[in-house]
C-alpha positions in Angstrom: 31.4 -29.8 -31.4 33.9 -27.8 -28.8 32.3 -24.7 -30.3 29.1 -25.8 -29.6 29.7 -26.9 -25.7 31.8 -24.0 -25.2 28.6 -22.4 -26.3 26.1 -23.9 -23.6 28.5 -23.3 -21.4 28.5 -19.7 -21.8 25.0 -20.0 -22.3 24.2 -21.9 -18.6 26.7 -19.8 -16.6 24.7 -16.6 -18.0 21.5 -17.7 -17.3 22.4 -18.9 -13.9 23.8 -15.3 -13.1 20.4 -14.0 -14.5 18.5 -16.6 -12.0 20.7 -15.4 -9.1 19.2 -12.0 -9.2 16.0 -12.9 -9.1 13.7 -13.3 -6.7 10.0 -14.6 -6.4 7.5 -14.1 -3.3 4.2 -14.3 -3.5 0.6 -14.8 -1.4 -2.5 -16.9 -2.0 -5.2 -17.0 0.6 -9.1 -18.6 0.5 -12.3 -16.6 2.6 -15.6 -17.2 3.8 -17.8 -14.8 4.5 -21.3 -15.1 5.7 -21.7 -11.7 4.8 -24.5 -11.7 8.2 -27.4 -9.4 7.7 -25.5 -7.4 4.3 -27.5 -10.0 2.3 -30.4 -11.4 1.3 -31.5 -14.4 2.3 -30.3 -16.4 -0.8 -26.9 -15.1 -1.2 -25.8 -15.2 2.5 -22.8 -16.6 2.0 -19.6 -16.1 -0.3 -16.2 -17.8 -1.1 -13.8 -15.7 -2.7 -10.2 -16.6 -3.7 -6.7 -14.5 -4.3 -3.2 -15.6 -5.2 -0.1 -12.3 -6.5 3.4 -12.8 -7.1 6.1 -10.6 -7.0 9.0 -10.4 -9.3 12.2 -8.6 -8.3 15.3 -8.3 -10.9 18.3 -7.2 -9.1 22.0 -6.1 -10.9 24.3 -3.9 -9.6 22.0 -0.5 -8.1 19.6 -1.2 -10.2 16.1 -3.0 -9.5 13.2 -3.8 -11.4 10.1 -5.0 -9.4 7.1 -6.4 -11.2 3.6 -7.6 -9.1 1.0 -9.7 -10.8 -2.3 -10.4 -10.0 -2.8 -14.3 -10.8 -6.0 -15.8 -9.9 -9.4 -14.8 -12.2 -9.3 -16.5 -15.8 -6.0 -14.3 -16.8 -3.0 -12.7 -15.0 -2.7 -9.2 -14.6 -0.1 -6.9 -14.3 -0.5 -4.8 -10.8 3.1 -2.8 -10.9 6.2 -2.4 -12.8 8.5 -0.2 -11.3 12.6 0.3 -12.1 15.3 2.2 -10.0 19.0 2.4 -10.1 21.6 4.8 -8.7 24.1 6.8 -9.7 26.4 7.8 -6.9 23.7 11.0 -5.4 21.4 10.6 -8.2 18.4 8.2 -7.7 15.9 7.5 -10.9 12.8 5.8 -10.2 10.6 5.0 -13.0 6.8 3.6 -12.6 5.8 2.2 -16.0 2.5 0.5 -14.8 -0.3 3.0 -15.5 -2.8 1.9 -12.5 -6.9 2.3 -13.1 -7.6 5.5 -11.0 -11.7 5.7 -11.5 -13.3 3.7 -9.3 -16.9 3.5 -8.0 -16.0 3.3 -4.1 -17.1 6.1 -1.9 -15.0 9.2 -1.9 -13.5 7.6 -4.7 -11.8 9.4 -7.8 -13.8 10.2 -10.4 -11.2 11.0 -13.5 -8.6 9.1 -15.1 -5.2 9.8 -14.0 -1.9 8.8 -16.0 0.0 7.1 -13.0 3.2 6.5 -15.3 6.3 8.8 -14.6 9.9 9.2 -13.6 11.3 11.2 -10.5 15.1 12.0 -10.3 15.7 12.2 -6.2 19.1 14.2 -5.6 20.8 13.2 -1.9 21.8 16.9 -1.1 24.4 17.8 1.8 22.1 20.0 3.4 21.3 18.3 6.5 20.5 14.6 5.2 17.7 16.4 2.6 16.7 14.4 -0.8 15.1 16.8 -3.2 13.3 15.5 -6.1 11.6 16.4 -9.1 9.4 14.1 -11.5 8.4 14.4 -15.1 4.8 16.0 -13.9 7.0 19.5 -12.4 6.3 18.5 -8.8 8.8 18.9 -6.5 9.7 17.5 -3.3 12.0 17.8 -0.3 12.9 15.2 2.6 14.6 14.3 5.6 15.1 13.3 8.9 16.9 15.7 11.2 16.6 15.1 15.4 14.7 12.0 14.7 11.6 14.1 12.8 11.1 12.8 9.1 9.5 15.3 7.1 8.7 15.7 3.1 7.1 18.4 1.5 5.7 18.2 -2.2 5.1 21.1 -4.2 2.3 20.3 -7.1 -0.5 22.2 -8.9 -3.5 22.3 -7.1 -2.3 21.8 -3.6 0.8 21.0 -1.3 1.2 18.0 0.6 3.6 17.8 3.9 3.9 15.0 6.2 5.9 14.6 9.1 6.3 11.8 11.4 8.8 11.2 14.5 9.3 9.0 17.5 8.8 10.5 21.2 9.0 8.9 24.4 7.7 5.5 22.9 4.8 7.2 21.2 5.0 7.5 16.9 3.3 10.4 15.8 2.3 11.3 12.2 0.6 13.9 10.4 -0.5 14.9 6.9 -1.0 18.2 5.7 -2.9 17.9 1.8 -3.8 21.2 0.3 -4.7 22.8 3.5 -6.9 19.4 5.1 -4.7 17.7 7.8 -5.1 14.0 9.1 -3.0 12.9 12.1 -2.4 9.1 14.0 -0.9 8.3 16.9 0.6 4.8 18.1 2.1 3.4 21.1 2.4 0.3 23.3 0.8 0.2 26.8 0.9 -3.3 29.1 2.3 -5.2 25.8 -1.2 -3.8 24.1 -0.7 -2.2 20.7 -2.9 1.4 20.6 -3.5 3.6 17.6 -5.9 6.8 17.4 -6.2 8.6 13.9 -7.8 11.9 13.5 -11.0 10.0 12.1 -11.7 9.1 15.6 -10.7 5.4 14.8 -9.0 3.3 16.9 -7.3 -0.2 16.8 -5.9 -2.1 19.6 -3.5 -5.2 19.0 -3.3 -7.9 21.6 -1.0 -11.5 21.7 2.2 -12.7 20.6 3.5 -12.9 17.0 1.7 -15.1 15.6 -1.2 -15.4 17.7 -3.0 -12.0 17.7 -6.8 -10.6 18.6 -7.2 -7.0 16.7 -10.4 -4.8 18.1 -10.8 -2.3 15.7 -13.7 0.8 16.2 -14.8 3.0 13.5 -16.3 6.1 14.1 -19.3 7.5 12.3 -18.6 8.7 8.6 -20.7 12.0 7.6 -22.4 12.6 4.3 -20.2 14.7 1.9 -20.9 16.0 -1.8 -18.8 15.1 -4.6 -16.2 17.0 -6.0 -15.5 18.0 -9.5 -12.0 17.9 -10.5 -10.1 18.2 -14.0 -8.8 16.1 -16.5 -5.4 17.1 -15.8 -5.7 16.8 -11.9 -5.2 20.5 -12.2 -7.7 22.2 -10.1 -8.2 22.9 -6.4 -10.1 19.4 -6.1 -7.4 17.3 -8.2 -9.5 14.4 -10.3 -12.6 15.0 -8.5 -13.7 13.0 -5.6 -17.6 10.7 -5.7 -19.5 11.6 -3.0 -19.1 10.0 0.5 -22.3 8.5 2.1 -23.6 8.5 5.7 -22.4 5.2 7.9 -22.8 4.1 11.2 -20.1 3.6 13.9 -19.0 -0.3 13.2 -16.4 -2.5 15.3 -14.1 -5.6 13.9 -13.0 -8.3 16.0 -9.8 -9.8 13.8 -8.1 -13.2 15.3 -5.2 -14.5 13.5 -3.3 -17.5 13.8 0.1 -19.1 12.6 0.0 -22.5 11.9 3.4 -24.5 11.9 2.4 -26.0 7.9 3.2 -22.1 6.9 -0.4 -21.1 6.4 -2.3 -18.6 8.9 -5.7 -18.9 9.5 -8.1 -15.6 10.7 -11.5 -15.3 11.8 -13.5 -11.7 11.6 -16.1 -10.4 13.2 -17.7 -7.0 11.4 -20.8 -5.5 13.5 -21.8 -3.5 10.9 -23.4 -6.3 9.2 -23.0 -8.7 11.9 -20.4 -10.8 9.2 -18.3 -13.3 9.9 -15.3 -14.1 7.6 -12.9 -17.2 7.7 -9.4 -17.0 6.3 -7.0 -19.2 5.5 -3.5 -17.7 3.7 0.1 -18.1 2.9 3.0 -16.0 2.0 6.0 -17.4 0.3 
């Protein structure tokens, strides 16, 4: 019988050590969308629904973080990701193969494996971190004089980004395989402003917690689809679908914290003159 206590004794104190390194966050949220003049007549309106979680194991330097997708009739896995390490060496592991086709404009049109493991070396050259993952790609990064800057080398095409900081404005640009999109943010008379290459631009107004968001979208041209490989290879990766014409639009976004923990939004969309009501929670 001592045995036997001695035993769930063990048993408890390891289980609560297990317990202690875990930790669960999630969000749930409900919308109403009267989807304006995107409808017809008899399905004007919608209700839709979405609760994930988020798992995250934590011993020693190593984590493993697993999201879930929870509402629908079954749970679904979203992500599963591991990393741990060892004094400069950094292992990062994605075991979650994500769907890649989808039917979305500009969309990809082949199957990718999104599984794969990248060793990240910390190098004393100047705060770099070079890395290499199991596909050959190879990457560099760092900050020096407040620039951060990372630079993949990959079949089909390079990708550089750079971002930095300077006299209260943040500044970022992508370079992929020759095409380069840039955004700019900063804060003028407590109003947040952001302008992207695309011509978009979203201005933030309000305290935490009690915001208005005017967002403008420029016009989006027609472009052709790509054709890409099976192995992501080529010049145009896994192809691309092709991207159709659209009108300039604007979105009115006013969001609310309420002291119960839930925040409530209301959005205006006038390219479909839509109204959507929102009501969420994180935990």
């Amino acid at each position: 019988m001592k045995k036997l206590i001695a035993l769930f004794a063990a048993s408890t104190v390891a289980s609560t050590a297990a317990v202690a390194g875990i930790a669960l966050s999630g969000t749930a949220s409900v919308s109403y969308d009267d989807n304006g003049s995107g409808q017809a007549v008899a399905n004007q309106s919608a209700t839709s629904y979405d609760a994930d979680l988020s798992v995250v194991g934590t011993t020693g330097t190593t984590t493993v973080t697993v999201g879930m997708d929870v509402n629908g009739d079954y749970a679904t896995i979203t992500g599963a990701d591991m990393s741990t390490t060892i004094g400069p060496v950094t292992i990062a592991a994605d075991m979650h193969n994500e769907t890649s086709l989808t039917t979305a404009t500009g969309g990809q049109t082949l199957e990718s494996t999104d599984t794969g493991v990248t060793v990240s070396l910390d190098a004393p050259i100047g705060d770099a971190t070079i890395g290499l993952d199991n596909s050959g790609n190879v990457s560099v990064s760092g900050t020096w004089s407040g620039v951060t800057l990372s630079h993949t080398i990959k079949d089909g095409s390079d990708t550089t980004t750079g971002s930095a900081s300077i006299a209260g404005m943040d500044v970022s640009i992508t370079n992929d395989g020759g095409s380069s999109t840039w955004s700019l943010g900063t804060t003028v008379s407590g109003v947040d402003l952001t302008l992207a290459s695309s011509k978009a631009i979203t201005a933030a107004f309000g305290l935490s917690g009690n915001t208005m968001t005017i967002s403008h979208t420029a016009a989006r041209a027609e472009a052709a689809a790509k054709v890409g490989t099976a192995l992501g290879d080529g010049a145009n990766g896994y192809g691309k679908n092709s991207v159709a014409a659209k009108k300039a639009f604007t979105t009115v976004a006013i969001a609310r914290d309420l002291t119960s923990g839930a925040s409530l939004s209301a959005t205006y969309d006038s390219h479909n003159e839509s109204l959507t009501l929102k009501a969420s929670v994180a935990f």
